[in-house]
Wavefront OBJ file of the C-alpha trace (Angstrom):
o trace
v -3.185 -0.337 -26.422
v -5.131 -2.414 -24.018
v -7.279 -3.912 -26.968
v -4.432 -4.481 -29.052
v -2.657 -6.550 -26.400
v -5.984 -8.642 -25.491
v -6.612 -9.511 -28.805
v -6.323 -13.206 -28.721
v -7.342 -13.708 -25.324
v -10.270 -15.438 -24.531
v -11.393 -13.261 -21.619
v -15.586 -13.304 -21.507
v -16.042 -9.675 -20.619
v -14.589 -6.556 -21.826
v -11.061 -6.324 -19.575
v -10.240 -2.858 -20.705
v -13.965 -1.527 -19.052
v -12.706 -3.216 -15.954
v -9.345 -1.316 -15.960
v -10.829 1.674 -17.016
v -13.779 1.606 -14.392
v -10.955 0.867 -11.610
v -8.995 3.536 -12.758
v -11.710 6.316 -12.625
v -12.596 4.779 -8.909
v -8.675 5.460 -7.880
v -9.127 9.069 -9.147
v -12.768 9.872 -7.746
v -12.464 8.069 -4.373
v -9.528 5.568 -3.994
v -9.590 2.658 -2.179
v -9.616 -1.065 -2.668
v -11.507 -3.633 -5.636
v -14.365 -4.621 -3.580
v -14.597 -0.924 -2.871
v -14.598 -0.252 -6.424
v -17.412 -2.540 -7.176
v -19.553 -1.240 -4.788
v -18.910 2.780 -6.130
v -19.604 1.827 -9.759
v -23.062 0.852 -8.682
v -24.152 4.643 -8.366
v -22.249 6.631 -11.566
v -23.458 5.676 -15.548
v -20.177 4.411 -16.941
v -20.513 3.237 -20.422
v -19.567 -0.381 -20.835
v -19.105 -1.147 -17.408
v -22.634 -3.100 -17.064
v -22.240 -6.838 -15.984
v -18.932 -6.070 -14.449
v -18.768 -7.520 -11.082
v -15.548 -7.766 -8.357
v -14.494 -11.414 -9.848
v -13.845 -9.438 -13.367
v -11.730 -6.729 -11.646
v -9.786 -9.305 -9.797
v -9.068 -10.945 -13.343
v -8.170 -7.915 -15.333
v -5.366 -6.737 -12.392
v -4.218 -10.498 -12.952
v -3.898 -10.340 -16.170
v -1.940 -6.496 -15.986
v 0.438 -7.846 -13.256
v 1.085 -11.248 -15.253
v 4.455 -12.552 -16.545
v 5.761 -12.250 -19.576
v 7.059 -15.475 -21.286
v 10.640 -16.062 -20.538
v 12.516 -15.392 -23.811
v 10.739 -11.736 -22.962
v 12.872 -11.660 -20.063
v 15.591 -9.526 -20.869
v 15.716 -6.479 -18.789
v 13.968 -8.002 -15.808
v 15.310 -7.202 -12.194
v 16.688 -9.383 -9.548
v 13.973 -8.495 -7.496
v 10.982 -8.545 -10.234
v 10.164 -10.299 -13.659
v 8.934 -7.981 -16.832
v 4.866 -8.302 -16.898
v 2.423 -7.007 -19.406
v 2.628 -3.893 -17.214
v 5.802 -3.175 -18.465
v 4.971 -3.301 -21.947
v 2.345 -0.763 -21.617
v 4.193 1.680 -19.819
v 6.974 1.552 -22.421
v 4.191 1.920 -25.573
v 3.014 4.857 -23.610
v 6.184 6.143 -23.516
v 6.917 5.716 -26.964
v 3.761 7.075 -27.944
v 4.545 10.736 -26.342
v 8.104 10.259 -27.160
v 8.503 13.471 -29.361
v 7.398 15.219 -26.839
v 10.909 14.864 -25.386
v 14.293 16.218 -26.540
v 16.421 14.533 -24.211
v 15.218 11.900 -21.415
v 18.223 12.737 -19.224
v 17.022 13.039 -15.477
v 14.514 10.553 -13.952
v 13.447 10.847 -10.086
v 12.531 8.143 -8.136
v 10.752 7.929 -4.708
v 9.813 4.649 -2.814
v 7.273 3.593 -0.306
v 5.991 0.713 1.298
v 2.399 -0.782 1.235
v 1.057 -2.886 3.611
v -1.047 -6.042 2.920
v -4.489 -7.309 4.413
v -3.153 -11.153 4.806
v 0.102 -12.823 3.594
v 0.486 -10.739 0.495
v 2.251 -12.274 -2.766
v 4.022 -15.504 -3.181
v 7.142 -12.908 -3.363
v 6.206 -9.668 -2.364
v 4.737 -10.172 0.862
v 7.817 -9.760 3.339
v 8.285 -7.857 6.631
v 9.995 -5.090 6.829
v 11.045 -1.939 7.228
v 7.060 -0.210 7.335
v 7.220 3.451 6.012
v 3.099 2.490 6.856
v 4.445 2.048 10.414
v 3.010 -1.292 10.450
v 5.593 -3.413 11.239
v 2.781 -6.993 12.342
v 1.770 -6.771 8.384
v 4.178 -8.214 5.756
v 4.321 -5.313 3.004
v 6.379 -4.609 -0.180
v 7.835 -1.577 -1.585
v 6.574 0.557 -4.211
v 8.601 2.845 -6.314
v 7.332 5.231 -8.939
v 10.048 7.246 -11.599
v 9.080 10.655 -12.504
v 10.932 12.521 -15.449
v 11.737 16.076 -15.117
v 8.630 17.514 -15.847
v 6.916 15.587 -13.041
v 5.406 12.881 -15.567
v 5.360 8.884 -14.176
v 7.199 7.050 -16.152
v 6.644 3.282 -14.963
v 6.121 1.515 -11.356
v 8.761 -0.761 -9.891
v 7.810 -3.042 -7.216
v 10.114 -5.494 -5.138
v 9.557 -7.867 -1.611
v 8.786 -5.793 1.275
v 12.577 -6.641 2.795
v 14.439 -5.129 0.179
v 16.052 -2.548 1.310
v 16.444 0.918 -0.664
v 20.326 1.244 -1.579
v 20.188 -1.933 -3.365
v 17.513 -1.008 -5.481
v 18.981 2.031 -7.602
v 21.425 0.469 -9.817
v 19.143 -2.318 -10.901
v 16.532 0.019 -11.814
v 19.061 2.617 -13.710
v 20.431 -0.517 -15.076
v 16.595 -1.378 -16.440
v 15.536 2.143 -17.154
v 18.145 2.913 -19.434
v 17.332 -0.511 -21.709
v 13.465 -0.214 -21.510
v 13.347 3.478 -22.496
v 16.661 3.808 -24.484
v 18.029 6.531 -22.360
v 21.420 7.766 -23.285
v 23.114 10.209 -21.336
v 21.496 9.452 -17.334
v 22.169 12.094 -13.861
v 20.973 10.260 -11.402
v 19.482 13.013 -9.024
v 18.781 10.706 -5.123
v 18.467 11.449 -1.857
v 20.670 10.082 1.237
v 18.272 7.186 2.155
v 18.688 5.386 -1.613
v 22.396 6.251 -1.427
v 25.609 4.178 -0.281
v 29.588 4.336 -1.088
v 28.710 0.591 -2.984
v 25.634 2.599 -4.985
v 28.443 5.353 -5.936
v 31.080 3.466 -7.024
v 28.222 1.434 -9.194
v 27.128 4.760 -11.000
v 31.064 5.438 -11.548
v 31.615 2.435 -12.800
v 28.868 2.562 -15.676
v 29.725 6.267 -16.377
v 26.832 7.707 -14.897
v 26.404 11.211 -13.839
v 25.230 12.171 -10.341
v 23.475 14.507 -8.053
v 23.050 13.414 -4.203
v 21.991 14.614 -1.080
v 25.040 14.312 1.463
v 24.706 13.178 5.360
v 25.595 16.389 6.559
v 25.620 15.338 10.500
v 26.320 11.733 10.470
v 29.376 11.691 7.895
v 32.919 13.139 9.142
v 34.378 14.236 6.320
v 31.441 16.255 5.447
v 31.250 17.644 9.121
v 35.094 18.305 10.043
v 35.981 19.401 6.567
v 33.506 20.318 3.730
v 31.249 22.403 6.403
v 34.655 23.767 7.768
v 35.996 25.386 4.141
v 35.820 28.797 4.919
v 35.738 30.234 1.330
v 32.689 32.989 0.877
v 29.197 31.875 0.045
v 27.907 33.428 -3.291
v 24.627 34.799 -2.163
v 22.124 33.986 -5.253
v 18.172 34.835 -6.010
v 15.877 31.876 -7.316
v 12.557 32.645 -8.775
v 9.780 30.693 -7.986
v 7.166 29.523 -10.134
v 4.670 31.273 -7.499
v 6.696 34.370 -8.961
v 8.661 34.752 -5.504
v 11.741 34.939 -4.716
v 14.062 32.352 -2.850
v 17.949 33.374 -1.216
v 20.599 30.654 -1.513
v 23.773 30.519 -0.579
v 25.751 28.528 -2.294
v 29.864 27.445 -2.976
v 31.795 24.364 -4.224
v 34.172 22.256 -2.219
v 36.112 19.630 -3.414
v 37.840 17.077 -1.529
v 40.107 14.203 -1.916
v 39.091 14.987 -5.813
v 35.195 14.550 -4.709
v 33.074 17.500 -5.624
v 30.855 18.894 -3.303
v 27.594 21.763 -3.635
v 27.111 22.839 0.189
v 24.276 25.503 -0.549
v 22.154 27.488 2.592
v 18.766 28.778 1.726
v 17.808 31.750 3.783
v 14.045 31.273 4.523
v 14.753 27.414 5.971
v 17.460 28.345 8.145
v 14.948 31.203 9.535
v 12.430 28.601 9.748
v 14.294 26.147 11.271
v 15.887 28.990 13.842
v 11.965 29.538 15.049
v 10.972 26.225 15.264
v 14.357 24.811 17.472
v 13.638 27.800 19.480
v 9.898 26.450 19.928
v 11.009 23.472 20.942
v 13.247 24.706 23.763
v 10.431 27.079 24.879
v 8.691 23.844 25.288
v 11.376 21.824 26.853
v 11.417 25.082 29.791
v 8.072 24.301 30.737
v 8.513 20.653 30.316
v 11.776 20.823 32.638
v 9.457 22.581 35.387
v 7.080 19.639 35.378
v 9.320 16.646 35.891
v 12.244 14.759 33.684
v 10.240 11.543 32.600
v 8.149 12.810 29.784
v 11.099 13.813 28.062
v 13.055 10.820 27.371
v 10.762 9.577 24.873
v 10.607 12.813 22.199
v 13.305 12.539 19.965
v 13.110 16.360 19.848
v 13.247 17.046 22.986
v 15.945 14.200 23.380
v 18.497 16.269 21.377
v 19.534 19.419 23.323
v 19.267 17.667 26.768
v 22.226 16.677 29.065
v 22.340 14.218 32.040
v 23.357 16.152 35.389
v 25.853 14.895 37.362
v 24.612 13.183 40.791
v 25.246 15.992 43.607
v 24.362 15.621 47.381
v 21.261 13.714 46.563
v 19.162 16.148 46.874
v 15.590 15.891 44.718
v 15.554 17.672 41.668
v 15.842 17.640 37.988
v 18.143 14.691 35.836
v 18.471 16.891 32.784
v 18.861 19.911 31.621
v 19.588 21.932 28.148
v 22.789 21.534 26.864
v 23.441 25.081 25.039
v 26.580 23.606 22.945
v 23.772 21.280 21.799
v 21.723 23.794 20.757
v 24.969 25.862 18.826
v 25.751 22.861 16.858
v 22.298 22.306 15.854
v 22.197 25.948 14.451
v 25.156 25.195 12.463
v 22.768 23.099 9.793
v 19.566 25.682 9.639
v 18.615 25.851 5.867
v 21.785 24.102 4.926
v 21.928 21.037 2.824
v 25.162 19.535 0.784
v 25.119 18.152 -2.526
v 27.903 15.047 -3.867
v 28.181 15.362 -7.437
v 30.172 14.077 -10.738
v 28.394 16.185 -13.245
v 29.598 18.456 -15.421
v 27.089 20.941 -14.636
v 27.737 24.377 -12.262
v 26.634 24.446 -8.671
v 23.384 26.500 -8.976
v 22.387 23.681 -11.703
v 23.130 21.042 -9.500
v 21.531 22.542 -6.463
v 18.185 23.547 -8.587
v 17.909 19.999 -10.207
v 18.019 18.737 -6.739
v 15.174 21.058 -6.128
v 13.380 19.436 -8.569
v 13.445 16.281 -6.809
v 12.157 17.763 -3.775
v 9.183 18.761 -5.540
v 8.830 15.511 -7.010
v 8.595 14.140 -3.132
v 6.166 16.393 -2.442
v 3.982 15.463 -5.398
v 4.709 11.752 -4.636
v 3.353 12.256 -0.953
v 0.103 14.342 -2.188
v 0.086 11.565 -4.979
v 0.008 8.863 -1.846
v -2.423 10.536 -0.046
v -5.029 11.395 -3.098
v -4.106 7.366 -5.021
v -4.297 5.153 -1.626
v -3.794 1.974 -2.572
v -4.269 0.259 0.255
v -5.413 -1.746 1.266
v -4.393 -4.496 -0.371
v -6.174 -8.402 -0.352
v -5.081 -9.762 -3.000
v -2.646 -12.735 -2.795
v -1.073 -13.612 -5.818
v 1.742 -11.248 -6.787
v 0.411 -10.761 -10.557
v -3.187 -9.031 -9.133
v -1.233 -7.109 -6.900
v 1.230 -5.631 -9.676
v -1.853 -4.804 -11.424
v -3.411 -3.544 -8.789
v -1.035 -1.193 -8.212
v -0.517 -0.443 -11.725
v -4.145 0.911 -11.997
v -3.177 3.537 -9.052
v 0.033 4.237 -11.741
v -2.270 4.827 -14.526
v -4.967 6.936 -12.475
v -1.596 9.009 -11.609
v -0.665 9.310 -15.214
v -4.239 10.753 -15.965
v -4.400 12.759 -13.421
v -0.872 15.051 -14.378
v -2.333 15.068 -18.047
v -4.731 16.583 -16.997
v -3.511 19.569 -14.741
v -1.235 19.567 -17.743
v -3.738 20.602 -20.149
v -5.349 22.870 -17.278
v -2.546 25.006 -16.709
v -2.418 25.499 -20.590
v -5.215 27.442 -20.102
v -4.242 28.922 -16.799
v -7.087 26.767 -14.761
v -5.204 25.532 -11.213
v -6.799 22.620 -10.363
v -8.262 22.132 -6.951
v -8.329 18.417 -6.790
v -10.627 18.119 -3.520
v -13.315 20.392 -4.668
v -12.998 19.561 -8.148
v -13.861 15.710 -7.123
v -16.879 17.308 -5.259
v -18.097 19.249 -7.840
v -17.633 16.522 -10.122
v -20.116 13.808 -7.891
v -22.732 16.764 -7.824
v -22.658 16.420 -11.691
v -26.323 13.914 -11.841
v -28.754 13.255 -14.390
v -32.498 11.522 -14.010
v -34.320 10.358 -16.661
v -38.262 11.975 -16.729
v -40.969 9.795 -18.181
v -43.742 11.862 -20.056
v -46.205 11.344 -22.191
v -44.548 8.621 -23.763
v -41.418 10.551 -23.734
v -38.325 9.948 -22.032
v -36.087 13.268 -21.315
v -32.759 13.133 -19.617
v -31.682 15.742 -17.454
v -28.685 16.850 -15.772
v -27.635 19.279 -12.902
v -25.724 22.220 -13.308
v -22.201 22.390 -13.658
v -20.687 23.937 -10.461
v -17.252 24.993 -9.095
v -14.331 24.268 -11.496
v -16.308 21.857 -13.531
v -16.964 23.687 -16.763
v -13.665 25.114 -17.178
v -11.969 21.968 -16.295
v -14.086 20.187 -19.162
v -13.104 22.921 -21.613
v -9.562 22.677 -20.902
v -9.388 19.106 -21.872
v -11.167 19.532 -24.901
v -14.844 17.200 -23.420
v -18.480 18.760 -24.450
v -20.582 18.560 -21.499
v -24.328 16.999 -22.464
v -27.001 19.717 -22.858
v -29.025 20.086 -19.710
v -31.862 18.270 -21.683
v -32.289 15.777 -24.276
v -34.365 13.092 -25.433
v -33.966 9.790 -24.492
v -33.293 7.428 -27.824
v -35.242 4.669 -26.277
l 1 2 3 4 5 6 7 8 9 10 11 12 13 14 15 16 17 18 19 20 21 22 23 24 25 26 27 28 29 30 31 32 33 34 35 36 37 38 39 40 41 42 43 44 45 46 47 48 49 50 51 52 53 54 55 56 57 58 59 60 61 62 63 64 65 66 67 68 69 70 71 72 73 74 75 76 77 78 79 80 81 82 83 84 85 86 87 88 89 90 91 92 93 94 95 96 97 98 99 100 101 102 103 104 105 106 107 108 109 110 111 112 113 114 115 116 117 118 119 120 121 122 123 124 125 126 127 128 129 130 131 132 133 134 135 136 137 138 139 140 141 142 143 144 145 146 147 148 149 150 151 152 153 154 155 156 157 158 159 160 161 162 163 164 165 166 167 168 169 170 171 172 173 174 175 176 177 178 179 180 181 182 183 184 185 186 187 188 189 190 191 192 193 194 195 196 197 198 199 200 201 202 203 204 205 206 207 208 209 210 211 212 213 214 215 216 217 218 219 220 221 222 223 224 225 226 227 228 229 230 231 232 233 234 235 236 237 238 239 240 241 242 243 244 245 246 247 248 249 250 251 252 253 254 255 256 257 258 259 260 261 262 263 264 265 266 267 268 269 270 271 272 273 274 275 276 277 278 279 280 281 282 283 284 285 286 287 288 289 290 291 292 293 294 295 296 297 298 299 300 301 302 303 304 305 306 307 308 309 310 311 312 313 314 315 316 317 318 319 320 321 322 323 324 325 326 327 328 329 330 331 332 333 334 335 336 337 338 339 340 341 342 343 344 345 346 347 348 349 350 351 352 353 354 355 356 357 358 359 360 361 362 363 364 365 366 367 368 369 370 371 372 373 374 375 376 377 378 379 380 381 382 383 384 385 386 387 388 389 390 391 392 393 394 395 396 397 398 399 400 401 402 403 404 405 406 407 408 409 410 411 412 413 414 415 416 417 418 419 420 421 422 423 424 425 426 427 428 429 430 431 432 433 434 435 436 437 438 439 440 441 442 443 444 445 446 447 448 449 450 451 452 453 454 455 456 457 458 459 460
């Protein structure tokens, strides 16, 4: 696909060795360009020869770069179509059959932080999920379909916040990948009344988290419906079993999924009470320590000013503590689908596993940090963290086909103890490589590659 689109170009080195060669660095070590050129020194990489950081720097330009204007259609408010987009939606297309329906997208954001000013767009203070508010930043959001597979990247200024983002990108989605039927599954931070009534209005189906604390209606009323729970067993792919809890509500003709599951609310029970077992002792040393921890903050109460005697300013407030107890394990669901409770309560399951993968997938793709300053390098840049991401979930795909659970820390170890040297011999040259350790074999043989035989002769 890459070739196909560079054909034309007059680019004097091979661009698609210098996305491929950063792409392999984000999966093997991470990090940024001028890290990259430095690793490639040490590994045989066919094709890669000549390439130096200037080349990199020129092939994430071109990825991130704009696409003429009467190729417009689709973009965002917040971000143009680039030759990016195309390729995600030829990958797409080219896996296609591999989908019956394309019906439920997830989508997680975060925000990366910039060494310097950033893009001429992107760069923007803002709220840091980095929690580095002195650098500007912008936010990064990847979609997942349902079986955990990235679709595309979106990327917007670093001041955007998240609740205005959704409909645009449903909006796009749903023209760049010709999705029909859409359930929106979200969570409460990419969610506002504005955002609902959007998804309404366009005939959209959703599933989203509810503010179970913060929002009245949900507190006084929904949690207050005293109708039986239906208790219910889940399966887990670990072959375990999970207890819900789990009824419908409906109010003021909204539809609500207000579901308890028994192992959280134990876990939370232990952990509140390790926190009060730690405000005692805390209490017993002195009051000013405590202001500052939000959860320690929580189940305290001023005391009154009494005869002015020394002693403690706070103490726990058990009605504090009873409330909080109120919301172990329990989450609430706001939906308009035409799907049972259970379904809506596992397919918001699913998109807590997709956060989960998205935070391993932040830790194990870092991206940062990021020098570039022109906002087409730093679209590509980011795009080549996308594509090492795609790579890396076909290939624990094809893994688990053949029941081989990838270890991704020790599988990159065994895979940099994978050398060769070259032996010079009576005229002979002989290549020879180490031995295959760890998960290495079996990891080759599930995606179909042939190892080189421990020696050969050298063709030169």
């Amino acid at each position: 696909m890459l070739h196909n689109r560079l054909a034309g170009r007059g680019f004097e080195f091979d661009v698609e060795r210098a996305i491929f060669v950063t792409v392999l660095h984000r999966i093997m070590v991470s990090g940024s360009d001028r890290a990259c050129e430095r690793w490639m020194e040490d590994y045989e990489i066919r094709g890669a020869e000549g390439l130096a950081l200037h080349h990199l720097y020129r092939a994430m330009a071109w990825l991130g770069e704009e696409l003429p204007d009467a190729e417009q259609a689709g973009a965002t408010p917040f971000a143009p179509r680039c030759v990016k987009d195309q390729i995600e939606e030829e990958l797409f297309a080219r896996r296609r059959d591999l989908f019956s329906e394309l019906s439920v997208v997830f989508m997680d954001t975060t925000s990366l932080c910039f060494h310097g000013r950033g893009g001429e767009t992107l760069g923007r203070r803002g709220h840091s999920k980095d929690h580095r508010p002195d650098l500007n930043q912008m936010l990064l959001a990847v979609v997942i379909d349902a079986d955990g597979r990235p679709l595309c990247t979106e990327m917007w200024p670093g001041n955007t916040a998240d609740v205005a983002v959704l409909l645009p990108v449903i909006d796009r989605l749903r023209s760049r990948f010709a999705i029909g039927r859409v359930c929106v599954v979200a969570d409460r931070g990419m969610i506002s009344q504005a955002t609902i009534e959007g998804l309404e209005a366009r005939g959209l189906e959703y599933i989203l988290g509810a503010r179970e604390r913060s929002d009245p209606l949900i507190r006084e009323v929904v949690l207050a419906d005293e109708r039986p729970f239906t208790p219910l067993l889940i399966e887990r792919a670990n072959g375990a079993e999970t207890e819900l809890r789990i009824k419908e509500v409906s109010v003021a003709g909204r539809r609500y999924v207000v579901c308890r599951n028994e192992a959280e609310a134990e876990r939370d029970r232990a952990d509140r009470q390790a926190i009060l077992a730690g405000l005692e002792r805390q209490l017993k040393r002195g009051d000013k320590a405590l202001i500052g921890n939000s959860a320690y903050r929580r189940y305290l109460r001023r005391l009154r000013d009494g005869d002015g005697k020394p002693g403690p300013a706070f103490e726990i407030d058990p009605g504090k503590a009873a409330e909080e107890a109120k919301y172990d394990g329990l989450f609430v669901l706001r939906t308009n689908a035409r799907i049972t409770p259970l379904q809506a309560v596992l397919r918001y399951r699913d998109l807590l596993a997709v956060e989960e993968l998205f935070r391993r997938t932040k830790a194990l793709l870092r991206t940062r940090p990021i020098y570039h300053s022109s906002d087409a390098a730093i679209r590509g840049h980011v795009f080549c963290s996308f594509l090492a991401l795609l790579l890396q979930k076909e290939l624990a795909t094809l893994c688990a086909a053949k029941g081989v659970k990838i270890e991704w820390a020790n599988l990159l170890r065994d895979l940099d103890r994978l050398q060769q040297a070259t032996i010079e011999k009576d005229g002979k040259r002989i290549v020879t490589r180490t031995h295959a350790e760890g998960q290495v074999g079996r990891v080759f043989q599930a995606a179909g590659v042939a190892l080189p035989p421990h020696f050969r002769e050298h063709p030169g």
